[in-house]
KOLVEXMI-42031 format. One record per residue (C-alpha): residue number from 1; residue in one letter; x negated, y, z. Coordinates in steps of 0.001 Angstrom, whole numbers, padded with zeros to 6 digits. Layout:
// KOLVEXMI-42031
{NUM, 'A', {X, Y, Z}};
...
END
This chain:
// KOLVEXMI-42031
{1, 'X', {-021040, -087758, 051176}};
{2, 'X', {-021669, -084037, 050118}};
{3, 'X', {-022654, -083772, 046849}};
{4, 'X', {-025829, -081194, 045723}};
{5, 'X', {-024273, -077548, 045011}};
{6, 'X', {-026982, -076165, 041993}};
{7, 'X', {-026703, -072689, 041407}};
{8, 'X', {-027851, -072185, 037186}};
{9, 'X', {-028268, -069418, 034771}};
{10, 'X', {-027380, -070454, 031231}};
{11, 'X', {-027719, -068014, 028672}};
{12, 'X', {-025147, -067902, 025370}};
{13, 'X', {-027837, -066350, 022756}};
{14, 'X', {-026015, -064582, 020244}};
{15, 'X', {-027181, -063620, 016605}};
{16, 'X', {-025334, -060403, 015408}};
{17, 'X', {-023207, -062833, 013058}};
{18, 'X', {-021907, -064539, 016116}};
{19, 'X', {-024352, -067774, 015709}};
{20, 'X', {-025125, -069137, 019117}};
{21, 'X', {-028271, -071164, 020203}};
{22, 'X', {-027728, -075000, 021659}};
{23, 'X', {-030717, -076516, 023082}};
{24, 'X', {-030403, -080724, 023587}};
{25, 'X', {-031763, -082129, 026838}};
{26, 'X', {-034886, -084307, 026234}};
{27, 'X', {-035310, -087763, 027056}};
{28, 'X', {-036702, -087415, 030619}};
{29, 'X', {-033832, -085426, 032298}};
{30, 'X', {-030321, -086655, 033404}};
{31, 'X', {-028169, -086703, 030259}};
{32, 'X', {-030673, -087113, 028127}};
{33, 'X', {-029534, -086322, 023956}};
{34, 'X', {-026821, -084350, 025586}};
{35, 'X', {-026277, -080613, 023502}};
{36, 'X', {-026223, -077863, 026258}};
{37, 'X', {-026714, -073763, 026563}};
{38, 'X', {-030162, -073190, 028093}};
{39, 'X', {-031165, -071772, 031192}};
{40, 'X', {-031826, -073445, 034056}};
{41, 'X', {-031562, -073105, 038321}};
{42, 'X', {-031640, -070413, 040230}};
{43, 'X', {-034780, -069867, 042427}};
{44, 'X', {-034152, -068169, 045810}};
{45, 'X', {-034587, -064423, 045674}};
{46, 'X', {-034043, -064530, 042312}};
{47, 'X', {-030885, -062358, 040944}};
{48, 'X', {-029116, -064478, 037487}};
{49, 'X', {-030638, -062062, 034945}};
{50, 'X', {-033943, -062767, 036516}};
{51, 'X', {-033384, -065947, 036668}};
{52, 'X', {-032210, -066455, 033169}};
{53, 'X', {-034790, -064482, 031851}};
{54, 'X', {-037329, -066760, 033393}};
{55, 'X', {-036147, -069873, 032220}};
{56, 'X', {-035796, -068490, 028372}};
{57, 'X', {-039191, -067423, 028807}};
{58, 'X', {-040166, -071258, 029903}};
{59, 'X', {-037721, -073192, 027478}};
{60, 'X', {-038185, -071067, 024163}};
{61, 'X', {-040720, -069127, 025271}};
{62, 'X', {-038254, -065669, 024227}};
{63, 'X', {-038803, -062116, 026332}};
{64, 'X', {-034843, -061353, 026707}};
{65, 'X', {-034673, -057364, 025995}};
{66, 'X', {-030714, -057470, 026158}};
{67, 'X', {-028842, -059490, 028752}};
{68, 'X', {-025413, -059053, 030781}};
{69, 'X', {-023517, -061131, 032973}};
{70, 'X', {-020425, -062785, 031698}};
{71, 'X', {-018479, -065636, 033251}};
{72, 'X', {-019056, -067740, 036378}};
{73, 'X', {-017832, -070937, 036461}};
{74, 'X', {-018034, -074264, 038256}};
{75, 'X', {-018314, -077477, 037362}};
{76, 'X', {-018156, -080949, 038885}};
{77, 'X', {-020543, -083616, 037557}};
{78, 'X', {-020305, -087485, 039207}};
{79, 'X', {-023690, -086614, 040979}};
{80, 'X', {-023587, -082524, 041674}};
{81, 'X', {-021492, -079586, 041684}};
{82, 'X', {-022892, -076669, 039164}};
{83, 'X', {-022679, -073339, 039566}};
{84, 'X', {-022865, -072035, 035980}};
{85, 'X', {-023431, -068234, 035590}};
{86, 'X', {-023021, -067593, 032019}};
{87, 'X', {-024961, -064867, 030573}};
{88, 'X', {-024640, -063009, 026951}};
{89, 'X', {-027891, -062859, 025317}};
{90, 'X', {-028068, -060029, 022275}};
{91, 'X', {-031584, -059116, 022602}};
{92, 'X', {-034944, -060542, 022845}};
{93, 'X', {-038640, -060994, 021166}};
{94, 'X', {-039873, -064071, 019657}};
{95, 'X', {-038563, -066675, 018236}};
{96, 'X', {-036859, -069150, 019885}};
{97, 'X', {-038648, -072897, 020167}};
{98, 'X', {-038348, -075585, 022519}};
{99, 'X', {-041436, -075651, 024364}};
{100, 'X', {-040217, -078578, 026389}};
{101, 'X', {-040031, -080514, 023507}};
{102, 'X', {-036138, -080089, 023163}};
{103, 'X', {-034039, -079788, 019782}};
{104, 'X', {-032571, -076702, 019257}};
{105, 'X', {-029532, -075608, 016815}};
{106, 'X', {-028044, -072367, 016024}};
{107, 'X', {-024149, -073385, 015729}};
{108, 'X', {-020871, -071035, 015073}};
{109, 'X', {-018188, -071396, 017824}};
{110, 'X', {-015253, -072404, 016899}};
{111, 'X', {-016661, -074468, 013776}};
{112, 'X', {-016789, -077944, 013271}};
{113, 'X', {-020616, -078673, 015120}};
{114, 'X', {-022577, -080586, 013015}};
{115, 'X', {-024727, -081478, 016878}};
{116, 'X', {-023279, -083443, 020065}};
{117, 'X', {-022311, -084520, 022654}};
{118, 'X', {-021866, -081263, 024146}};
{119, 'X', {-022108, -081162, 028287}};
{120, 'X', {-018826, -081063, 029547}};
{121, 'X', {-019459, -077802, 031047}};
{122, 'X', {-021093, -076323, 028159}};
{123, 'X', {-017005, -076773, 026384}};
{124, 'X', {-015719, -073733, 027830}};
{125, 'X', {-017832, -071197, 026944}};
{126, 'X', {-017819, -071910, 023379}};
{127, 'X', {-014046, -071457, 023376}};
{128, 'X', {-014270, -068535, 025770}};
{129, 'X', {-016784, -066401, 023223}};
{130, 'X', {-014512, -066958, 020406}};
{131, 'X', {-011944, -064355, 022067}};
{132, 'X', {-012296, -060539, 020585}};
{133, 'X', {-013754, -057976, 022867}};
{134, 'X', {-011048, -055480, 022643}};
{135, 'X', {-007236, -056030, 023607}};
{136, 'X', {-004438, -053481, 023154}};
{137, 'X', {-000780, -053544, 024887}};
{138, 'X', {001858, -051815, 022702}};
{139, 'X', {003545, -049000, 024305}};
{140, 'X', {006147, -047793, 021906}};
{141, 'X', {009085, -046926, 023921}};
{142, 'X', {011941, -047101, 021105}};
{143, 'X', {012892, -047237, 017631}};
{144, 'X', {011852, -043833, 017224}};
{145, 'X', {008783, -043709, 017339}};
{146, 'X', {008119, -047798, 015597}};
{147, 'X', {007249, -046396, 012283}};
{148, 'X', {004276, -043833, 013761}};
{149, 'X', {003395, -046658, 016017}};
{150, 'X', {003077, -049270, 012976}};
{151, 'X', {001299, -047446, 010746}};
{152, 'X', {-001594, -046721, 013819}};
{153, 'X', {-001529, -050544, 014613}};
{154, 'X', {-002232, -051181, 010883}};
{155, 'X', {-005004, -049060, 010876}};
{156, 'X', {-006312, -050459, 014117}};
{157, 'X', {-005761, -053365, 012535}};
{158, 'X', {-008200, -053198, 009531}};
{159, 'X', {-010997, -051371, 011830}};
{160, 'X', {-011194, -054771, 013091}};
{161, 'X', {-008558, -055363, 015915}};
{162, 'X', {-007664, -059034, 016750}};
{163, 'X', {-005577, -059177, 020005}};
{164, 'X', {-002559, -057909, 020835}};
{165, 'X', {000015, -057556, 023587}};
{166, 'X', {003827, -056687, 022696}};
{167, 'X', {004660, -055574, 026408}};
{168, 'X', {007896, -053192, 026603}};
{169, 'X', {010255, -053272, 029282}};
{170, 'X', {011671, -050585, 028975}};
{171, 'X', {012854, -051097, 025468}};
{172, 'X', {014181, -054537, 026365}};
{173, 'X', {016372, -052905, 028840}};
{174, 'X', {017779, -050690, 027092}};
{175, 'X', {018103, -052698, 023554}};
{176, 'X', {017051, -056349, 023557}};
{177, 'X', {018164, -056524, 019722}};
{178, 'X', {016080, -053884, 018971}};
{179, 'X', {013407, -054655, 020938}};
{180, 'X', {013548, -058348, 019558}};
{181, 'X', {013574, -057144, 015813}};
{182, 'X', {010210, -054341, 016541}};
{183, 'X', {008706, -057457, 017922}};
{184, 'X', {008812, -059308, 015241}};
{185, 'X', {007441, -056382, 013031}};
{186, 'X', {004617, -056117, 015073}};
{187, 'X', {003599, -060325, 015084}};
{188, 'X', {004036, -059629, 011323}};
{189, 'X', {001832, -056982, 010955}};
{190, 'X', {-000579, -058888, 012982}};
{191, 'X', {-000804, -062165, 011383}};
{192, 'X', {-000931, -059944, 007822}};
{193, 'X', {-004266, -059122, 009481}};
{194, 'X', {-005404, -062470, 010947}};
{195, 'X', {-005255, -060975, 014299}};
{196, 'X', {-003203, -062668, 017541}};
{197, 'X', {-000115, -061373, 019230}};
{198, 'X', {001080, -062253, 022585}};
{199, 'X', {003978, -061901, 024163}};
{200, 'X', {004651, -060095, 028069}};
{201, 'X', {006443, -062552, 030157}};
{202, 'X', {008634, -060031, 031075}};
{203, 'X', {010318, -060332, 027973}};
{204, 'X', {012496, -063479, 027360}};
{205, 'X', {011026, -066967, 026916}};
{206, 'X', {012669, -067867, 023982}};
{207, 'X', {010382, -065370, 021928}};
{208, 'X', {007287, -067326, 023085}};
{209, 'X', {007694, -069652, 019630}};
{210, 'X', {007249, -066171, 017367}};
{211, 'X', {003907, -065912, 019523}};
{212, 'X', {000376, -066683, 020026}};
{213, 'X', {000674, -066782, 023050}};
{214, 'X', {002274, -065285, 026680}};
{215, 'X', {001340, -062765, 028990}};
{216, 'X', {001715, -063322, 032446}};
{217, 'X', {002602, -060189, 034239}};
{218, 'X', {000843, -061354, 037962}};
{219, 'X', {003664, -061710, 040192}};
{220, 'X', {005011, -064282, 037573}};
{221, 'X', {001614, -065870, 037732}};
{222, 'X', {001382, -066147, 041587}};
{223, 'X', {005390, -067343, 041495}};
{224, 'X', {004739, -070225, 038602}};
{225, 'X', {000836, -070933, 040260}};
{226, 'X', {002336, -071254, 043742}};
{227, 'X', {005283, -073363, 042108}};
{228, 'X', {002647, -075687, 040838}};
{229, 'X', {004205, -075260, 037341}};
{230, 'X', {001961, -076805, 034342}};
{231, 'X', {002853, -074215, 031225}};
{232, 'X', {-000281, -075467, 028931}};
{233, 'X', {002319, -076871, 026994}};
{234, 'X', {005198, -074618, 027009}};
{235, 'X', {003005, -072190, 025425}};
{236, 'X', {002257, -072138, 022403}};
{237, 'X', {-001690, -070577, 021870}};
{238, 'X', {-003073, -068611, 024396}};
{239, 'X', {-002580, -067938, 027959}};
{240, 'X', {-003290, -064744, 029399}};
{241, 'X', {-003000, -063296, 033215}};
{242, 'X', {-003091, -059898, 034851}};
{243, 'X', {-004782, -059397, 037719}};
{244, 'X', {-005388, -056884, 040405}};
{245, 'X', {-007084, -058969, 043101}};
{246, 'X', {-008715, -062155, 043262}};
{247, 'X', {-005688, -063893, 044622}};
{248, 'X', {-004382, -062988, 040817}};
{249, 'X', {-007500, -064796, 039289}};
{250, 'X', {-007013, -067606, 041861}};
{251, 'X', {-003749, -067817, 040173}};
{252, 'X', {-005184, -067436, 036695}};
{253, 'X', {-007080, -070672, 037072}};
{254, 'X', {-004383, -072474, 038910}};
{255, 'X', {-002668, -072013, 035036}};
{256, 'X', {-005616, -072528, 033317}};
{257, 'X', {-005186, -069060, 031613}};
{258, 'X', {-007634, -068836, 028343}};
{259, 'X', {-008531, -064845, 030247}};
{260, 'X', {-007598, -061826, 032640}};
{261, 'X', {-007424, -058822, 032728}};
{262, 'X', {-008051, -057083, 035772}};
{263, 'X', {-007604, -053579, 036964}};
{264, 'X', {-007322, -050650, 037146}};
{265, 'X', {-010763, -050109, 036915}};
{266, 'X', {-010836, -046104, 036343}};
{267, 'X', {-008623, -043267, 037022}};
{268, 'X', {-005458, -043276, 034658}};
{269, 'X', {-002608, -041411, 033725}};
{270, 'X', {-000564, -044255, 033938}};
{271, 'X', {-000972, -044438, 037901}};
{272, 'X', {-001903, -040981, 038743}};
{273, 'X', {-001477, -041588, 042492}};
{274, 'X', {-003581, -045177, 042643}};
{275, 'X', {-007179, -044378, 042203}};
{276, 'X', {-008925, -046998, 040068}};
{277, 'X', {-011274, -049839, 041711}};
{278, 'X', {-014326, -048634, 040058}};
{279, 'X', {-016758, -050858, 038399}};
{280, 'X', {-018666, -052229, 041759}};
{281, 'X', {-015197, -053122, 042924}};
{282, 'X', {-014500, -054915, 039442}};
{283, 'X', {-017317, -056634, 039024}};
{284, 'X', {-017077, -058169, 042920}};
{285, 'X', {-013528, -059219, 042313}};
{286, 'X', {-013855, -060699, 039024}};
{287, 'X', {-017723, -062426, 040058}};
{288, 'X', {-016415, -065938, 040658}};
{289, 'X', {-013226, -065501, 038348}};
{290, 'X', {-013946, -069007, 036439}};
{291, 'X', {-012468, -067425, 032734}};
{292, 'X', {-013054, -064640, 030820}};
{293, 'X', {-011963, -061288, 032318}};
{294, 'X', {-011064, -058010, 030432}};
{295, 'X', {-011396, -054391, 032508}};
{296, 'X', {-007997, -052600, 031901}};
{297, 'X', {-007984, -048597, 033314}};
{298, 'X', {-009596, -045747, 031694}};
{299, 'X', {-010637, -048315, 028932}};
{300, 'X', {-012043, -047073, 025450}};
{301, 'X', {-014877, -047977, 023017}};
{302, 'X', {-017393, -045546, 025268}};
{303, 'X', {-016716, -048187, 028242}};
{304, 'X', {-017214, -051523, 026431}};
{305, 'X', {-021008, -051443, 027230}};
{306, 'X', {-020293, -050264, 031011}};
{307, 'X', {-017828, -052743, 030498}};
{308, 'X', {-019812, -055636, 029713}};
{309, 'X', {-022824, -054958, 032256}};
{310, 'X', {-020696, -055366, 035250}};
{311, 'X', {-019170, -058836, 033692}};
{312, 'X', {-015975, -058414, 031293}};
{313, 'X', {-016051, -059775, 028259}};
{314, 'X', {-014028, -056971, 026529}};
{315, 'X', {-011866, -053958, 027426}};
{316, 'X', {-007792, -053625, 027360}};
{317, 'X', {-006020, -051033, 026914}};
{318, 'X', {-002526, -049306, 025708}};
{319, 'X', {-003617, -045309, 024337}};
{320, 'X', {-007785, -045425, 023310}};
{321, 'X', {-007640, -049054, 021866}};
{322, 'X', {-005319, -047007, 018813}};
{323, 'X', {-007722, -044449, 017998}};
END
C-alpha cells in the first residue's frame, strides 16, 4: 500500500544571535507533545515561500518580511512520506505566538535543548544550521609563498572564518613532506581560532586523524557511493562532497555527507574555457539535494545574498573568501 506523499514548508526562524523558534504540536494532531519547526502543507498553486508565509501567518500570526529557500529534504514517517522544504526565516513583523494553542521555545542549535522530543525530521536541520556560511579552499602552491598565505588565513581567521579546506595537489606531488608539515600549520592555525579544517581526499588518508573532517573530491564520491562504502566512521568530524551535477549530490547522500558544494556557478579564472551554470541552473540542480549545499564559482561576500535566495546555505571559495 502507497503511503500519502505531503509536500510542507517549515520555516527555521532565526534571531540575529542565531536563536531559532520550535513550536510543539498540540494535543489534537498526530504526534501530539512532539517539538517541531513550524510551517505546514503546501496548497496547490502555492510556491514554498508562499506557502510558508501563509502558515506563519496562521500558526504565530508573524508577516515574514525576509525569507529564502534552504534545504529540501525527505522524510519517511510509519504513516506518510514528507516532503520538507526548509526555509530560513530572518525577517518578519510581530511577535511570534501560537495561535493554535501550541508551546513555543526559542532554542540555540547545537546546545543542550532544555524542550523535546524533537520530530525525527526536525534533527537535521538543527545540525545543518550550525555549519558557517562561508568556506575557503587553500591554494598555496609551495613553501614559498606559506608564510604570506598564513598570515592572510589568520586574518581571515579573526574576521570570523570557521571552515576550511587544505586542498593542494599540486604541492603533494611535488613534496608530500612539505606538503604534510604546511598542513599541519594550517589545522593549527585553525583550531587557535576555533574554526574547522578539512582535509581533500586527494591527499593521503592517513592525515584524516589531524582533521575535522574529509573532502571528497566527486569522482571519489561516485567511486566509494557506487562501492556502497559506509565512511561515517572512518572519518573523523565532518563529511563534505563536491558536486557538479545531481548525480554528485545523489552520491553525497548515498555517504551521508554533512554538505556540498556545487559548481561552478559563475564565470572563473580557474576554468576560463567552462562557462559557469548560472544561478537558475544551481538552484535546479541543487532543489532536491537532501543536505546543505554551498555555491563554489565567482564566489565572494557580494554573492552570499544571491547566494542564499536561489538555496545555498553559504558560499566557497579559494581567492575572495581571503580578502
Amino acid at each position: 500500500m502507497t503511503k500519502p506523499f505531503i509536500k510542507v514548508a517549515a520555516g527555521l526562524i532565526l534571531q540575529p544571535d542565531g536563536s531559532l523558534l520550535l513550536a510543539q504540536r498540540p494535543s489534537d494532531k498526530p504526534w501530539p507533545g512532539w517539538w517541531e519547526l513550524p510551517g505546514g502543507k503546501i496548497e496547490p498553486g502555492e510556491t514554498t515561500l508562499q506557502a510558508l508565509a501563509r502558515e506563519l501567518k496562521e500558526e504565530l500570526d508573524i508577516e515574514v518580511t525576509n525569507a529564502t529557500p534552504w534545504v529540501t529534504y525527505t522524510h519517511e514517517y510509519p504513516k506518510n512520506i514528507v516532503q520538507l522544504a526548509f526555509c530560513r526565516v530572518t525577517g518578519w513583523t510581530g511577535e511570534p505566538t501560537g495561535v493554535e494553542g501550541q508551546t513555543l521555545a526559542w532554542v540555540t542549535p547545537g546546545a543542550q535543548l532544555d524542550v523535546g522530543p524533537l520530530l525525527p525530521a526536525t534533527e537535521p536541520p538543527l545540525r545543518w544550521i550550525q555549519l558557517p556560511d562561508r568556506y575557503l579552499l587553500t591554494s598555496i602552491g609551495g613553501s614559498d609563498g606559506l608564510g604570506a598565505y598564513l598570515d592572510k588565513l589568520a586574518q581571515a581567521l579573526q574576521n570570523g572564518l570557521k571552515l576550511v579546506q587544505f586542498r593542494e595537489p599540486g604541492w603533494v606531488a611535488q613534496s608530500e613532506q612539505d606538503a604534510y608539515a604546511a598542513f599541519k600549520r594550517v589545522v593549527q592555525l585553525c583550531h587557535r581560532h576555533q574554526a574547522r579544517c578539512l582535509v581533500n581526499s586527494g591527499h593521503p588518508e592517513s592525515w584524516w586523524a589531524q582533521a575535522d573532517g574529509v573532502h571528497f573530491r566527486a569522482a571519489d564520491a561516485r567511486a566509494l557511493a557506487d562501492a556502497g562504502a559506509e565512511i561515517k566512521n572512518k572519518v573523523p568530524g565532518l563529511i563534505a562532497v563536491s558536486a557538479h551535477d545531481a548525480q554528485d549530490l545523489k552520491a553525497a547522500r548515498a555517504l551521508e555527507a554533512d554538505f556540498a558544494v556545487l559548481g561552478h556557478v559563475l564565470d572563473t579564472p580557474s576554468h576560463p574555457d567552462q562557462p559557469g551554470m548560472g544561478w537558475p541552473g544551481f538552484a535546479s540542480v541543487m532543489s532536491d539535494a537532501g543536505l546543505p549545499v554551498f555555491a563554489i564559482g565567482g564566489q565572494s561576500a557580494a554573492t552570499l545574498d544571491t547566494a542564499r535566495q536561489h538555496g545555498a546555505h553559504g558560499i566557497a571559495g579559494i581567492r575572495h573568501l581571503l580578502d
